[in-house]
C-alpha positions in Angstrom: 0.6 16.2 -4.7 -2.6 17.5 -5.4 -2.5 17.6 -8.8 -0.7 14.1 -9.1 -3.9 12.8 -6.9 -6.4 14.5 -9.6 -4.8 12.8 -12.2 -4.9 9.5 -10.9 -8.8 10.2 -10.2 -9.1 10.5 -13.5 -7.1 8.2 -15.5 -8.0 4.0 -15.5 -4.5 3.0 -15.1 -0.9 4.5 -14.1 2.3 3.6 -15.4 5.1 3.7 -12.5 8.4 1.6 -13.2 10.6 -0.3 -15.6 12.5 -1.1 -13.2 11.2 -1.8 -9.4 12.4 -4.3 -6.6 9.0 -4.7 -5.1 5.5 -4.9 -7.4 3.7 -1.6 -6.0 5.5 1.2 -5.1 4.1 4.1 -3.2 2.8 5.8 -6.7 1.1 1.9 -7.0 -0.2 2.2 -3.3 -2.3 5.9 -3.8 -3.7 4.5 -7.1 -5.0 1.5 -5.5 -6.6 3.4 -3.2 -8.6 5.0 -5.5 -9.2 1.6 -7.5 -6.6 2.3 -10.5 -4.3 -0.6 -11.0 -0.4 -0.4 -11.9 1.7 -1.3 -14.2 5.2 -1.8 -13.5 7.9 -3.7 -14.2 11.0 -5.5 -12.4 13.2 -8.5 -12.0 11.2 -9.8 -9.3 8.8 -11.1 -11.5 10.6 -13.6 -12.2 10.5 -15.5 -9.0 7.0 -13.6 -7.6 5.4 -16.7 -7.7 7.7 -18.2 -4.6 6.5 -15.5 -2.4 2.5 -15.3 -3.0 0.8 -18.5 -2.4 -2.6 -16.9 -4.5 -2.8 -14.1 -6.9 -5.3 -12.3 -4.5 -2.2 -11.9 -2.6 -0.1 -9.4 -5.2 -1.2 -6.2 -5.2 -3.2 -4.5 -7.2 -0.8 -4.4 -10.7 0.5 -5.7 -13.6 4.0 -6.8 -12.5 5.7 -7.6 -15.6 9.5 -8.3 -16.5 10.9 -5.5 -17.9 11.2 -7.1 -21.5 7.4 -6.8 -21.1 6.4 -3.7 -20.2 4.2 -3.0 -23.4 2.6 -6.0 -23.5 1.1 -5.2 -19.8 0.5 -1.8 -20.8 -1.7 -3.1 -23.7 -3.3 -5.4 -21.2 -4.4 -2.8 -19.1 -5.9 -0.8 -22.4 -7.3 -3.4 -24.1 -8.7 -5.8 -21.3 -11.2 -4.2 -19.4 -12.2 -7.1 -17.3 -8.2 -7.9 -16.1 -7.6 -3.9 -15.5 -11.3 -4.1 -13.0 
């Protein structure tokens, strides 16, 4: 766990799953705590809007349908401001 926690330190993103039923998993939660977003993807995006009144209420990630998942990991590279 060590070494997974090092490498998280370091990098400005992590990738964690094509396919999740919730939009941060526990890989999602230690990132955030060390300010590194997520991206994931999962079926749920499709209907994540009925659940979160705000955005400030989603965790920290780029939730993504799972059609999608390059375009959010090209987000996170290329948009510096949306990955902050």
């Amino acid at each position: 766990n060590e070494k997974i926690i090092e490498a998280i330190k370091e990098t400005d993103f992590v990738i964690d799953s094509l396919y999740s039923d919730i939009s941060l998993g526990t890989l999602g939660i230690e990132a955030a705590s060390f300010g590194k977003p997520t991206v994931l993807a999962g079926y749920l995006h499709d209907t994540v809007g009925k659940y979160f009144s705000s955005t400030k209420s989603i965790s920290p990630a780029c939730y993504v349908h799972p059609n999608n998942i390059e375009e959010g990991i090209e987000k996170m590279i290329t948009n510096h401001e949306y990955r902050n």
